[in-house]
C-alpha positions in Angstrom: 83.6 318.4 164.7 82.1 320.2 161.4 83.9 319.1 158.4 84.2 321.3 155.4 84.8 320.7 151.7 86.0 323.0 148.7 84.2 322.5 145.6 85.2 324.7 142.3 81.7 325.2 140.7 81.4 326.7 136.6 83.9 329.7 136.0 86.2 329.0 138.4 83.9 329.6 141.7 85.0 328.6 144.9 82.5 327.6 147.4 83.4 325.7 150.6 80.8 322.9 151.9 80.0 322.8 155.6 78.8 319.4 155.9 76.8 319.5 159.0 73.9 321.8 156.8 74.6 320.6 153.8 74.6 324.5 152.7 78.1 326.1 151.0 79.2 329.0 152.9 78.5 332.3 152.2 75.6 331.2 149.9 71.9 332.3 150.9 68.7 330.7 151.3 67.6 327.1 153.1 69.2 324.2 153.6 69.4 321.4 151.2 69.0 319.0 154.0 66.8 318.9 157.0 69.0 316.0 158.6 70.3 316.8 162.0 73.6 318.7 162.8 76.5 316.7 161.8 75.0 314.7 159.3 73.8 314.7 156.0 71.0 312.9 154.6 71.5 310.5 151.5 69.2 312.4 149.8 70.6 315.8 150.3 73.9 314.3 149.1 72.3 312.6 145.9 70.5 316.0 144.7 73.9 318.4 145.3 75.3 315.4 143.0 73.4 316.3 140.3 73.6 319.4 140.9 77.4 319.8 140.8 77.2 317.5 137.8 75.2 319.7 135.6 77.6 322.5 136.8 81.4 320.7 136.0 79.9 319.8 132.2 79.1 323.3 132.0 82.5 324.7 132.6 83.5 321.6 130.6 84.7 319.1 133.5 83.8 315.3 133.4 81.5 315.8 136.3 82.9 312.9 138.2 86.0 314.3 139.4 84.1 316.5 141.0 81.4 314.3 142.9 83.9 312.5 144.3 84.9 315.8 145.8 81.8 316.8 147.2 80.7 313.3 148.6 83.4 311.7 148.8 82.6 309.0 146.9 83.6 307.6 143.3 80.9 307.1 141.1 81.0 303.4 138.6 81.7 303.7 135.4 78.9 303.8 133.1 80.4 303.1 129.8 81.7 299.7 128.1 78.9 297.0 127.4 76.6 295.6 130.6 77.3 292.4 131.9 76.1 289.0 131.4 75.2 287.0 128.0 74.9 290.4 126.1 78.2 291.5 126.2 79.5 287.6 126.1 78.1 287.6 122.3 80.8 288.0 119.8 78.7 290.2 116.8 80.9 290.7 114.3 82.0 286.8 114.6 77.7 286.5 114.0 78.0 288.8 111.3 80.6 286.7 109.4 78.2 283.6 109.8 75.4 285.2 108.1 77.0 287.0 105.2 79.0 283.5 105.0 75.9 281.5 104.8 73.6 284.1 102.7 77.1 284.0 100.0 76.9 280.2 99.9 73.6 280.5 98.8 73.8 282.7 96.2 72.1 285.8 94.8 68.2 286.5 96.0 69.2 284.9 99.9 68.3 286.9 102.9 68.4 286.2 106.2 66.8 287.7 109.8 68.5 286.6 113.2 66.8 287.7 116.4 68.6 286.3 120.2 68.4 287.3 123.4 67.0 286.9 127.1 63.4 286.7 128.4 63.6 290.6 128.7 65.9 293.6 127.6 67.1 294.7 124.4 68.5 291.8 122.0 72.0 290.4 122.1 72.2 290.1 118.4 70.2 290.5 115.7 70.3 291.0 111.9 67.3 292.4 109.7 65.1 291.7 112.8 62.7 294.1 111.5 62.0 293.4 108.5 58.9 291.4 107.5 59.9 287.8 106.5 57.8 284.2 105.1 57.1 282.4 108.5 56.2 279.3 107.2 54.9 277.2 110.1 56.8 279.1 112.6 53.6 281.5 113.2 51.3 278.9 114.3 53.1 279.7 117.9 51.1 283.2 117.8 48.3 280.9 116.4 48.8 278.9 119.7 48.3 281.3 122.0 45.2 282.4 120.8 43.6 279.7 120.0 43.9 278.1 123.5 43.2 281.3 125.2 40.0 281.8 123.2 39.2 278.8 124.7 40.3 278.9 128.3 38.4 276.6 130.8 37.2 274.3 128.0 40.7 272.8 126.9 39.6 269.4 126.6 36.4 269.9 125.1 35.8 270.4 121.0 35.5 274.3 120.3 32.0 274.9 118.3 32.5 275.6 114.5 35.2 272.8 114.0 33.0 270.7 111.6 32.0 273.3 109.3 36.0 274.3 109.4 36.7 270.6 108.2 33.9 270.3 105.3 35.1 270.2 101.8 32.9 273.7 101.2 35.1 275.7 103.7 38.3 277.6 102.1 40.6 276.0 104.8 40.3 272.5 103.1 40.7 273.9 99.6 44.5 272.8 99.4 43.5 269.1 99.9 42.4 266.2 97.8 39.3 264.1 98.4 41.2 261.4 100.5 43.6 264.1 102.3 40.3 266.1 103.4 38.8 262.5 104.8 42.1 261.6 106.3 42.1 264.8 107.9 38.2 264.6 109.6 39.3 261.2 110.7 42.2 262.8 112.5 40.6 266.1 113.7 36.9 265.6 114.1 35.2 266.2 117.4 39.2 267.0 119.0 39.4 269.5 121.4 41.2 272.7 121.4 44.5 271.2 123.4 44.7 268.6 120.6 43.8 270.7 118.3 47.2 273.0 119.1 49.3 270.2 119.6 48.7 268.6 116.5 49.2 272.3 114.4 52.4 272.4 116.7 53.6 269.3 115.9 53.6 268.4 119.4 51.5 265.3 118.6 52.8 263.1 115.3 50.3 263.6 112.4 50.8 263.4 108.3 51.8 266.9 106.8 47.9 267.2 105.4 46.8 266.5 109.3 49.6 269.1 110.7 48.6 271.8 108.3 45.0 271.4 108.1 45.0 271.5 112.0 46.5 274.8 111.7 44.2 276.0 109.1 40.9 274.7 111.2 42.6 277.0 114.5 42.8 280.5 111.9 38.7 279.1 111.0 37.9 279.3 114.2 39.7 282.8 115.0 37.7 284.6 112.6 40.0 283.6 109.3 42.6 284.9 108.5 42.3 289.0 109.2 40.1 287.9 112.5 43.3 286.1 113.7 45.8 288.9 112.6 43.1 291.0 114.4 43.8 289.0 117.2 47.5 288.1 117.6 48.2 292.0 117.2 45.6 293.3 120.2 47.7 290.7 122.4 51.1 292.6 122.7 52.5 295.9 121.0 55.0 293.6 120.3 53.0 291.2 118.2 52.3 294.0 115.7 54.5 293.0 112.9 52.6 289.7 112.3 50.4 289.3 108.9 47.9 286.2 108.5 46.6 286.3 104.5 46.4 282.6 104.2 45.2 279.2 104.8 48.1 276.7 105.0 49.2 275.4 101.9 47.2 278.0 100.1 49.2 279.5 97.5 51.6 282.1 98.4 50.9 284.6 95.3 47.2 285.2 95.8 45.9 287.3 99.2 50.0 287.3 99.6 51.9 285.2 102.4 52.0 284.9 106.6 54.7 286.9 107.7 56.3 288.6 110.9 59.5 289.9 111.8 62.4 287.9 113.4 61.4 290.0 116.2 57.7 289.7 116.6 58.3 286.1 116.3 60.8 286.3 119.2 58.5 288.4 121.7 55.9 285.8 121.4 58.3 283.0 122.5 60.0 285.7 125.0 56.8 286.0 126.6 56.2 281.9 127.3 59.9 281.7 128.2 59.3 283.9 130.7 55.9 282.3 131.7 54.1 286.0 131.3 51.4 286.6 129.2 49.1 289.4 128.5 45.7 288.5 129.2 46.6 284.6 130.2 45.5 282.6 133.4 48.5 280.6 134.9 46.8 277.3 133.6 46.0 278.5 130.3 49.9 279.8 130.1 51.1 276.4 131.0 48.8 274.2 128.5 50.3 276.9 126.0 53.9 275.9 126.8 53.0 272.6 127.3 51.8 272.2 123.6 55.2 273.3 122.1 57.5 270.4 121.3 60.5 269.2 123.2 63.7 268.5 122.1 66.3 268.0 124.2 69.7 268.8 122.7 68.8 270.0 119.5 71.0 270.7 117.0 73.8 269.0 119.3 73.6 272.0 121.8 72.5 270.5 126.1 70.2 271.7 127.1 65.7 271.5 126.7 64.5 272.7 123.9 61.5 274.4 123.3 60.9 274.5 118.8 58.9 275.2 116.3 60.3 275.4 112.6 59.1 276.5 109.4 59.8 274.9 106.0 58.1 276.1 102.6 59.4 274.7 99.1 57.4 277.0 97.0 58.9 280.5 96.1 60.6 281.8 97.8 62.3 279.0 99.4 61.6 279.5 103.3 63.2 278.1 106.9 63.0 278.6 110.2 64.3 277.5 113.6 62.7 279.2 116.3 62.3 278.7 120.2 64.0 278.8 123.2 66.5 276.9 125.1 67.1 275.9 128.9 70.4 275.1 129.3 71.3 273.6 132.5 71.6 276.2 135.2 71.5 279.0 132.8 68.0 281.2 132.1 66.3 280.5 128.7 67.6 281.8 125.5 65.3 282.5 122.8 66.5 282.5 118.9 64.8 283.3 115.6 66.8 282.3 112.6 65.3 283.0 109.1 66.6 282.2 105.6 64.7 282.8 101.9 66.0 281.8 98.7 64.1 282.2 95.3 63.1 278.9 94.4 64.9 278.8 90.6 68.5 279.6 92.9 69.0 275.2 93.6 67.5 272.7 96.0 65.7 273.5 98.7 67.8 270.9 100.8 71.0 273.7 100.4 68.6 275.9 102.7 67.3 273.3 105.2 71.0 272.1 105.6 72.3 276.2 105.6 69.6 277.0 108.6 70.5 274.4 110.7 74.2 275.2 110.8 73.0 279.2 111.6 70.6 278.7 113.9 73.7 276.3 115.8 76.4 279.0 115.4 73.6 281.5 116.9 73.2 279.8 120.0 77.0 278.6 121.0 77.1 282.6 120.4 75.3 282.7 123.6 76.8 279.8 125.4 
């Protein structure tokens, strides 16, 4: 039995579909489908949907009235928010938590927030884009080059790491004489896994030990434009990231580290995810190996994957940064950010301010 349909097309036209071509009546040419009599291929039907689409918004129709005509089927809606932890998060409640904080810290306070998935666009985010201090949040970018530089030879010194450690080289020129000895006893002859570990503060070490680790890796990655070089050829994504110093070097002279709240998030996106431009499997897993644990931190279940940043020089800089796996959940990864001029108070009304943000962020997600 052939089954026919009437379908008003733009300016009123009345056409009437015989379902076992797939061709409207009284209209010329081929068939839009070669499917056998009395039945219509999907794909026939899917191309006279757009097609009747483009024709209902012409003549000023919602275009979904009118495919459920033709195929007899009504389409999903395709506005509101998608699902899942994106349209869980409450923005404008995260909104009020950041002016809130930035206004208890006065005038001269800014703030970036970057959260989200492994993949997609962000669930929140505020100033994401705008070049911040990292502090000692950007030795994760420093991580994954370092290690992948030397892939296959993890365990065994990289060449150059003396002359990185002597008291000529710039890297050691924020220490004293004892620091710079204290810091060869630590780092001499270590290999590159120790060598990341240490800089992540993965491995317990003095602040001079912690930072001059970190200092050695950017050495050994060509300085600091070779390792800027380097973190930006990884990943379209790492673009935003600036290396001008050694750490501890001061701030005001070849100017600071910096990235975006969001280059900072794709690099800890991408070892959330366990994907990694350019990365063998065993490499990948030394490089998330060497970021430190903390489970339940900041009083939210869950395992923790950190690193944080903290400068007391101007401006005033913190950061939380990682990602969390929650029990049966997937891993969220956070960037919080806050600056202060330094002449605004203590720098304790920051390091207590980012850890009450960087909370608020993640129950956001929760």
């Amino acid at each position: 039995m052939r089954t026919r349909r009437r379908v008003v097309l733009a300016g009123g036209v009345v056409r009437t579909l015989r379902a076992d071509s797939g061709r409207p009546l009284g209209l010329g040419g081929p068939a839009v489908s070669s499917a056998p009599a009395g039945k219509v291929s999907p794909g026939a039907w899917a191309r006279l949907a757009v097609l009747l689409t483009v024709l209902a918004a012409c003549a000023g129709g919602d275009g979904r009235s009118v495919l459920s005509l033709a195929t007899g089927r009504t389409p999903k809606p395709t506005q509101g928010p998608p699902p899942g932890p994106a349209a869980a998060v409450d923005r404008a409640a995260l909104d009020a938590a950041v002016r809130e904080t930035l206004k208890g810290l006065g005038p001269g306070a800014k703030a970036a927030v970057w959260l989200g998935g492994t993949a997609g666009e962000p669930w929140y985010a505020w100033q994401a884009d705008e070049p911040r201090p990292t502090a000692s949040a950007i030795k994760t970018a420093y991580l994954v080059e370092l290690l992948d530089r030397h892939a296959g030879s993890l365990g065994r010194s990289p060449m150059g790491l003396d002359a990185a450690l002597a008291d000529d080289h710039p890297a050691m020129a924020p220490y004293t004489a004892a620091q710079r000895d204290e810091i060869r006893k630590a780092l001499g002859g270590a290999s590159a896994r120790k060598l990341g570990r240490v800089m992540m503060g993965t491995d317990p070490a003095p602040n001079s030990v912690y930072n001059a680790a970190a200092s050695a890796v950017t050495a050994l990655l060509g300085g600091p434009e070779g390792l800027t070089r380097a973190v930006r050829r990884r990943d379209p994504d790492f673009a935003a990231f600036a290396v001008r110093r050694y750490m501890l070097a001061p701030r005001d002279v070849t100017g600071d580290n910096e990235a975006t709240a969001e280059a900072l998030a794709a690099v800890l996106r991408r070892l959330a995810s366990g994907e990694l431009a350019g990365v063998d499997a065993p490499t990948l897993a030394a490089i998330r190996d060497s970021v430190l644990i903390r489970d339940d931190y900041l009083g939210l279940t869950g395992r923790h994957r950190v690193k944080t940043g903290a400068l007391d020089s101007d401006p005033v800089t913190r950061v939380e940064s990682g990602w969390c796996e929650a029990p049966g959940g997937r891993p969220v990864v956070y960037v919080v950010t806050l600056t202060r001029p330094a002449a605004a108070g203590p720098a304790e009304d920051v390091a207590g301010a980012i850890k009450r943000l960087a909370r608020r962020v993640l129950e956001a997600a929760r």
